[in-house]
C-alpha positions as CSV (number, residue, x, y, z in Angstrom):
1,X,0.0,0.0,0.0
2,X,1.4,3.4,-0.9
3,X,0.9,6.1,0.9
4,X,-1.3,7.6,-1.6
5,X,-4.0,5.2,-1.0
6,X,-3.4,5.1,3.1
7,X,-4.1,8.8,2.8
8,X,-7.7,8.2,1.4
9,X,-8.6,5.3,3.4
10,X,-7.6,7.8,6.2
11,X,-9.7,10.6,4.5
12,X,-12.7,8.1,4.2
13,X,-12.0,6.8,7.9
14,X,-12.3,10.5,9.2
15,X,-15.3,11.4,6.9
16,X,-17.3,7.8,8.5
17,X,-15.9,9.1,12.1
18,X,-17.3,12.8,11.6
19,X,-20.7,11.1,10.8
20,X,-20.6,9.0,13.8
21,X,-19.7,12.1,16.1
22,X,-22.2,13.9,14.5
23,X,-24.9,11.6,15.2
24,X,-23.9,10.9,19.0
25,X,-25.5,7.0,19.1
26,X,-24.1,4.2,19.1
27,X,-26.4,0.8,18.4
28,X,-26.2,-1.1,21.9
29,X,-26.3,-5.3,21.3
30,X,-26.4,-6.2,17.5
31,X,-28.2,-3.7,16.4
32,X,-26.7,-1.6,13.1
33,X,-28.2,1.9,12.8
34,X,-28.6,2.4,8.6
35,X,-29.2,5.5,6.3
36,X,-31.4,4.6,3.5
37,X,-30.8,5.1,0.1
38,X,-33.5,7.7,-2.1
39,X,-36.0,5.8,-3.9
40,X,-35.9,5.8,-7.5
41,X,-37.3,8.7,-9.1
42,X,-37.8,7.7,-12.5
43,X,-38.8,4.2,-14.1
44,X,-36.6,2.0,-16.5
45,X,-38.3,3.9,-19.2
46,X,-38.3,7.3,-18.1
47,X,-41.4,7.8,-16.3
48,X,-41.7,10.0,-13.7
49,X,-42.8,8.5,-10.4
50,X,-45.0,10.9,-8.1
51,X,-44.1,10.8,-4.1
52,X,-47.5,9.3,-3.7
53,X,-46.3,6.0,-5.6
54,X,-42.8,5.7,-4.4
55,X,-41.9,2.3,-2.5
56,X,-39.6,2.3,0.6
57,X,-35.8,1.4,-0.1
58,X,-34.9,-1.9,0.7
59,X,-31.2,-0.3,0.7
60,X,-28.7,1.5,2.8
61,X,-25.5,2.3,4.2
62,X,-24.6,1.5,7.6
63,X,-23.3,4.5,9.8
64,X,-23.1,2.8,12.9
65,X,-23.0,-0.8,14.6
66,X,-23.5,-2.8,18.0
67,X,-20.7,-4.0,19.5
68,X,-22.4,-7.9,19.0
69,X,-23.9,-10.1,21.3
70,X,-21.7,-12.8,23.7
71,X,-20.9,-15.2,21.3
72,X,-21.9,-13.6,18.3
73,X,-19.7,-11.0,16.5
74,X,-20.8,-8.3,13.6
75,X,-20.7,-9.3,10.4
76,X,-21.6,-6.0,8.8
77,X,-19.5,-2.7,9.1
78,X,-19.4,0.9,9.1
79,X,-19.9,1.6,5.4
80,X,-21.5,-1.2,4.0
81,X,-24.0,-0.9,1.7
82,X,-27.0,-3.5,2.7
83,X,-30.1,-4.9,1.5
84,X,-33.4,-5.4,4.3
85,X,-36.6,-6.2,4.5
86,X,-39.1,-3.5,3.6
87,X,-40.9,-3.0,6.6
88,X,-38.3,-3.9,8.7
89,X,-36.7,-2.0,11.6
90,X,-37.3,1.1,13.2
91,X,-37.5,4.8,11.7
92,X,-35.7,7.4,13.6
93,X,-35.5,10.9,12.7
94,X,-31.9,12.6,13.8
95,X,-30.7,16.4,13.1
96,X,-33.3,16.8,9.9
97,X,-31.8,12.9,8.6
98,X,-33.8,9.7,8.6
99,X,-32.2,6.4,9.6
100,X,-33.6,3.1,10.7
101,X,-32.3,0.7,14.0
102,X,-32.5,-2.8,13.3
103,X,-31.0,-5.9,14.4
104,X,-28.0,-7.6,12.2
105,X,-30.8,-10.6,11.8
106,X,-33.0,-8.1,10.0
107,X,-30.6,-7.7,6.7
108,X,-30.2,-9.5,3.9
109,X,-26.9,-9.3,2.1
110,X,-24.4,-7.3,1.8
111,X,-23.8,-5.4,-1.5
């Protein structure tokens, strides 16, 4: 590793550490706090879709995580992106943002 790319991954480490600051919680158990993604504005063919139609995102990125239960460690991290259920966890609203709180069991994959 050169020190080109340390210097990023240190830029990127302090930008995911700013957010976390920022935000002043941290998930307790396994629980993974996650900023969803928009939702798609337009179709595959260039429709417009109105708010009133929009799904919920089934995406996100993580922004902070549990420290894991007793004998189960996280397998998710700060920064992935993830796929959930559509109805699963809960909504918080922080500082104008939206986030959901869910446990680790709740997502899907990691993409």
């Amino acid at each position: 590793m050169n020190w080109h790319t340390y210097g990023r991954m240190q830029f990127k480490l302090n930008q995911l550490n700013s957010i976390i600051m920022a935000l002043k919680i941290q998930p307790l158990s396994d629980r993974v706090l996650i900023e969803p993604m928009a939702a798609e504005q337009k179709t595959a063919s260039g429709l417009y879709i109105p708010d009133t139609a929009k799904e919920k995102p089934q995406q996100g990125k993580v922004v902070a995580v549990g420290k894991g239960k007793k004998d189960h460690d996280m397998t998710v991290k700060v920064g992935d992106t993830v796929l959930y259920g559509k109805y699963s966890g809960t909504e918080l609203k922080l500082d104008g943002a939206e986030y959901l709180m869910m446990r680790e069991d709740d997502i899907l994959a990691i993409v």
